[in-house]
N, C-alpha and C positions, 0 to 999 in steps of 0.2 A: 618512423619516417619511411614514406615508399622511396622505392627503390629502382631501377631498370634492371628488374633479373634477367628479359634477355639478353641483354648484353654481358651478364656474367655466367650465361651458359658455355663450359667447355666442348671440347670434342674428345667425346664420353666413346671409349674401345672398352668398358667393362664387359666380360662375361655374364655376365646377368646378373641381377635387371640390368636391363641396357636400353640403350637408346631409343626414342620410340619418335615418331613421324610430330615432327612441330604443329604442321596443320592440326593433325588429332588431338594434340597437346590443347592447342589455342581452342579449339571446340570445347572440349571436356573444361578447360578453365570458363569458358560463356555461359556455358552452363551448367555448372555445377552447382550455384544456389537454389536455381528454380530449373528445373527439366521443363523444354518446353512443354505444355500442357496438361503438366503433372502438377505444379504449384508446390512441389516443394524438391530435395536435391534429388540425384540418384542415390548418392546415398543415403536417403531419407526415407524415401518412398517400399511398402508393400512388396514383396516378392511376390504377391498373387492380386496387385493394382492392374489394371489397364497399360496402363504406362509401361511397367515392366515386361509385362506378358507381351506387347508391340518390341521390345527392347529382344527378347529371347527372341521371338519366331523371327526377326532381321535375321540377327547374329547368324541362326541356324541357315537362313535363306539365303545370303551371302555368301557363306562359306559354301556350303549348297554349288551355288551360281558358279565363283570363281575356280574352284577344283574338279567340276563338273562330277559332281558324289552320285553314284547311282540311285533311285528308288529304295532300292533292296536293300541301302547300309542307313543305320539311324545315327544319328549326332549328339553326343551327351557334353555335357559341362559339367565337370568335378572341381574338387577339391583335390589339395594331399601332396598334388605336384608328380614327375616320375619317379619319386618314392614310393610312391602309394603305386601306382602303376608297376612297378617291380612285385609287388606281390598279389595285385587285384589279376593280373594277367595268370598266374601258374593258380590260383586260386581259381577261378572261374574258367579256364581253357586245360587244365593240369592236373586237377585235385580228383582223385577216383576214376580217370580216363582207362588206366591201364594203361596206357601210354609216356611215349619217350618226349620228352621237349628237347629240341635243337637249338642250340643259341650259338649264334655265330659272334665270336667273342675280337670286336675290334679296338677296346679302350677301356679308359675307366667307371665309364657307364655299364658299358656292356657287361664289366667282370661285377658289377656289384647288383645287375641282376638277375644272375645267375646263384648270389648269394641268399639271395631270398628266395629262387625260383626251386632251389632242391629242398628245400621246405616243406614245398606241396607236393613232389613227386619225383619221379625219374629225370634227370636232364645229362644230357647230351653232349660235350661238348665238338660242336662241327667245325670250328677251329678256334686257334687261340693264337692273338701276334702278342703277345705279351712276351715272347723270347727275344723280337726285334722293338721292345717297348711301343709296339703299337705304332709304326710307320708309316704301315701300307695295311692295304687290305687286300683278302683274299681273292683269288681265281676262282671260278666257279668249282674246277675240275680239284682243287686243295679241299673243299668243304665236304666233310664226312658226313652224310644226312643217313637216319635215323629209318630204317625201312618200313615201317608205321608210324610215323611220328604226329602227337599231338599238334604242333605248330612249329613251325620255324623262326626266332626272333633273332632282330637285328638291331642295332643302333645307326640312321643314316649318317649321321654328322658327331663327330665322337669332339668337342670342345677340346679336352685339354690336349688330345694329341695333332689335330688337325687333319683328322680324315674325314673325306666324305664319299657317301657313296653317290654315282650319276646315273644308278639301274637297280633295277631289282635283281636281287640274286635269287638264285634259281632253288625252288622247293619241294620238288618230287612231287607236288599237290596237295602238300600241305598245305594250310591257312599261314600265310604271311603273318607275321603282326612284326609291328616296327615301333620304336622310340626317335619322332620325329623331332624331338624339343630344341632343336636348338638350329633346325633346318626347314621347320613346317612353312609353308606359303613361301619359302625363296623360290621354286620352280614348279612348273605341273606336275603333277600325282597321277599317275594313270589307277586311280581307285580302289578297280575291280581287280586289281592281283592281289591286293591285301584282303586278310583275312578283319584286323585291327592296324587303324594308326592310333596311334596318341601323342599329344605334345603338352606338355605344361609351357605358357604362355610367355613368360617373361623375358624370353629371348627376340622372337620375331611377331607374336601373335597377340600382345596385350602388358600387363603385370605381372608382377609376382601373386599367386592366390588361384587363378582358373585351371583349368587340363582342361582341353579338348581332346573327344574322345572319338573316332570313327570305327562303328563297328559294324558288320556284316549282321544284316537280323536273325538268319541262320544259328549264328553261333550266340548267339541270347539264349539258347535254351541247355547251353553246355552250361549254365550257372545252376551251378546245386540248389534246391532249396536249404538247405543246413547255412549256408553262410551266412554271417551276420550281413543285414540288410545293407548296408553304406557300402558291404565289398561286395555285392552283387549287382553287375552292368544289368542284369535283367530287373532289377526292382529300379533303378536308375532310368529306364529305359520307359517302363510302365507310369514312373511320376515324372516323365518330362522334363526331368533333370531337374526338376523341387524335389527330390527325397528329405532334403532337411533342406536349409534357406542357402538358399544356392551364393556365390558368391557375384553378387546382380552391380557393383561396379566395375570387375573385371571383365564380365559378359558384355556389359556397355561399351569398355574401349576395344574387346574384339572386335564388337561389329562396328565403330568406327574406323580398326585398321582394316579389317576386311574390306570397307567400304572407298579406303581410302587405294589399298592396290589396285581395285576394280577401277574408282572414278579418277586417281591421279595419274598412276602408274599406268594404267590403262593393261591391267590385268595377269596373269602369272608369265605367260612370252615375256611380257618385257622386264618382268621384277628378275625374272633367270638372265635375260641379255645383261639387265643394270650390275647383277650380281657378279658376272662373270667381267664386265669390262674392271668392276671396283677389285676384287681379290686381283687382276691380271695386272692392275699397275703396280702392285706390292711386290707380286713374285717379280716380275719383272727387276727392278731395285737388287731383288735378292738373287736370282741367277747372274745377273750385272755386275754385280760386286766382286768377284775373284775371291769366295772363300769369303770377305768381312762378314757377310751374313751366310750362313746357313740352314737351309729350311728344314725342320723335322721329318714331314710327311715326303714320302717318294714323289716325286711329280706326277703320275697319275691318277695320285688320289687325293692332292691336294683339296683342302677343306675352302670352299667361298664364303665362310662364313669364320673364319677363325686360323686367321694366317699364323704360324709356329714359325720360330728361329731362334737359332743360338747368334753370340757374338764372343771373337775370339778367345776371351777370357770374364772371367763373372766380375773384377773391376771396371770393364767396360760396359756389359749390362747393368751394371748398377747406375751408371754413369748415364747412358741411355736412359733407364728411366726414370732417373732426378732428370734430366734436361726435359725430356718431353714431356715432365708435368711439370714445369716451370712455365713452357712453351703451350699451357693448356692444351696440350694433350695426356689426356688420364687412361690407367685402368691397363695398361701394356705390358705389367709385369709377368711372366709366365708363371704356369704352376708349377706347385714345388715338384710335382712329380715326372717334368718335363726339364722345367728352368727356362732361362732366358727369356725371352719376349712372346706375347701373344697379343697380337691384335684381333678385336673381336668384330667382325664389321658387318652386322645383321643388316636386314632390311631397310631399315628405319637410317642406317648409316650414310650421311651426307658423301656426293664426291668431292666436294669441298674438305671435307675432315679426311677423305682419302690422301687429297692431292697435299694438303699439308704433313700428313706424315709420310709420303712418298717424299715428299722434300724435303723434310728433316731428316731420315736415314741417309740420302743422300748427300748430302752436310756434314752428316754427321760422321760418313766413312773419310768422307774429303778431310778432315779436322782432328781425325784421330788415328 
C-alpha cells in the first residue's frame, strides 16, 4: 500500500549520511526510472554513455563555477571515502620525497591520519590538542612546521569534537592539502592556497560512495609510477576519473547539489551567511543557559556544522535523547569519544529543523 513518506520524514542531525536538500531529493526520485534522455535509470545506464559523460562534465563544471577552482587544479571523483584519502595523500605526496609531512593534528580524523600517513614516510607532528581532547584549535604561532616539508595537512571541520577552521593556517609554502568532508561547499574556498582539497560526500556534497578530489596539476607528477594504479591521482587524472566504473549515481547527486547551492541558495556567500545564522541560534540556547548546556569547542572555533555539548549529568543526556527522538528529532546523540549531544546540521539542514530543536533545548532546560 502506498504511503505519504514525506510526511514521515524526520529532522534527521545524523552525522553522516545526512540530510540532503528535498528539492534534489524530489528530482532524483522523477527521475530515476528513466534519465531524461537516457531511456533508462541512472543507475542503469553506461559509465562511458552520453548521458553519463553530460552527467560528469556538469558535476566537474559546477563545482568549477561555484568555488571558482582555478585552470591549474583538475577535479577527480573517487571512491574509498577519507579512508582511502588518509593513505592515497602520503602515498602520492610522501612516499620517496625525502621529505617531512606536517599534520596539524585537531580531532579524530586528524589523529587517524597521521596513522596511515607514517606508513609512507616521515610525518611531523605540528601540533596535537588531543591533551585538551581536541577543543580548540591551534594559533598559527603554536604550529611547529617542518623546514622542508612535503605538505602541510589539516582537517577543516573535525565532527566528533566540533571544530572548525574559518582560515587557512599558514604553511611556510608548502602545498596545503586538507580533509574537507564534513565542511566542503558550506563557505568559499579560496583554492589557490591549497596544494589538495578532498571531501568524501555524504556529509554536505551528495552520498555515501563519491570523494571529491581537488588537486593542483603540478603535484600529479609527485605520483610514483610504482603505485598501484587506483592509488595514483595521476592515472585518475589521465582517465577522467573512469579508472575503473566510477561511482555515476553519487556523481549525479553531486551535481544536482552543486547545482542546487548555485540555483537555490544562490551560491556559497549565502550557503556561509545560511550556515552561520543556523549554528548561531543553537550556541545561542547554549551560552543562555547558565551552565544546563555546555559546548565542547572553545567559542572561537566553534564548528557550523556540528554543534557539541554536554548536559549536566549523562541521565539527563540520555533523557534528552529519548525525548528528541520521540519529538522526531533523530541522530543527536554524541560520540562515545566526546559524549553528550551532537547536533549535525550540514547544508542540506532545514532552519525549520534548527528552530525546532532550538526550542526543545529550550523546554527542555525549563522542565528539568
Amino acid at each position: 500500500m502506498a504511503t505519504n513518506t514525506l510526511s514521515e520524514r524526520i529532522y534527521n542531525f545524523s552525522a553522516g549520511p545526512a540530510v540532503l536538500p528535498l528539492s534534489v531529493l524530489q528530482q532524483a526520485q522523477a527521475e530515476l526510472l528513466c534519465l531524461p534522455g537516457a531511456g533508462a535509470s541512472i543507475l542503469e545506464i553506461s559509465h562511458r554513455s552520453p548521458a553519463f559523460g553530460e552527467i560528469l562534465a556538469s558535476a566537474e563544471s559546477t563545482l568549477r563555477e561555484i568555488l571558482q577552482i582555478p585552470a591549474n587544479y583538475r577535479v577527480l571523483f573517487l571512491q574509498g571515502g577519507s579512508r582511502l584519502q588518509f593513505s592515497m595523500v602520503p602515498m602520492n605526496l610522501l612516499r620517496d620525497s625525502g621529505k617531512t609531512a606536517d599534520y596539524i593534528v585537531t580531532g579524530s580524523w586528524g589523529s587517524k591520519a597521521v596513522d596511515e600517513a607514517v606508513k609512507e614516510g616521515d610525518v611531523n607532528l605540528a601540533w596535537n590538542g588531543k591533551s585538551d581532547n581536541f577543543n580548540r584549535l591551534p594559533t598559527d604561532d603554536e604550529v611547529n612546521l617542518s623546514d622542508d616539508s612535503a605538505y602541510v595537512y589539516f582537517t577543516s571541520n573535525e565532527t566528533i569534537q566540533g571544530v572548525q577552521y574559518r582560515h587557512e593556517p599558514a604553511t611556510g609554502g608548502a602545498p596545503l592539502i586538507c580533509d574537507a568532508s564534513s565542511d566542503f561547499l558550506c563557505r568559499p574556498l579560496p583554492v589557490d592556497q591549497y596544494g589538495l582539497i578532498y571531501a568524501c560526500a555524504q556529509k554536505n556534497a551528495g552520498p555515501a560512495g563519491v570523494t571529491v578530489v581537488i588537486v593542483r596539476e603540478d603535484l600529479l607528477e609527485h605520483s610514483g609510477d610504482q603505485l598501484p594504479g587506483y592509488l595514483s591521482y595521476k592515472e585518475h587524472d589521465a582517465n577522467g576519473s573512469m579508472y575503473n566504473t566510477p561511482p555515476t549515481f553519487g556523481i549525479y547527486l553531486v551535481d544536482l547539489i552543486a547545482k542546487w547551492i548555485r540555483d537555490e541558495i544562490g551560491g556559497l556567500d549565502k550557503m556561509a551567511e545560511r550556515n552561520a545564522t543556523k549554528s548561531g541560534l543553537l550556541y545561542d540556547v547554549i551560552d543562555q543557559s547558565e551552565g544546563f548546556f555546555t559546548g565542547h569547542a572553545e567559542t572561537a572555533n566553534r564548528s557550523w556544522m556540528n554543534v557539541t555539548f554536554t548536559l549536566p549529568t549523562p541521565e539527563l543526556e540520555k533523557k534528552f535523547v529519548a525525548q528528541t527522538k520521540a519529538n522526531g528529532l533523530d541522530g543527536l546523540k554524541g560520540h562515545r569519544s566526546v559524549g553528550g549531544i551532537r547536533a549535525s546540521i550540514y547544508n542540506a539542514q532545514t532552519p525549520d529543523a534548527i528552530h525546532a530543536l532550538r526550542d526543545f533545548m529550550v523546554d527542555f532546560q525549563k522542565n528539568n
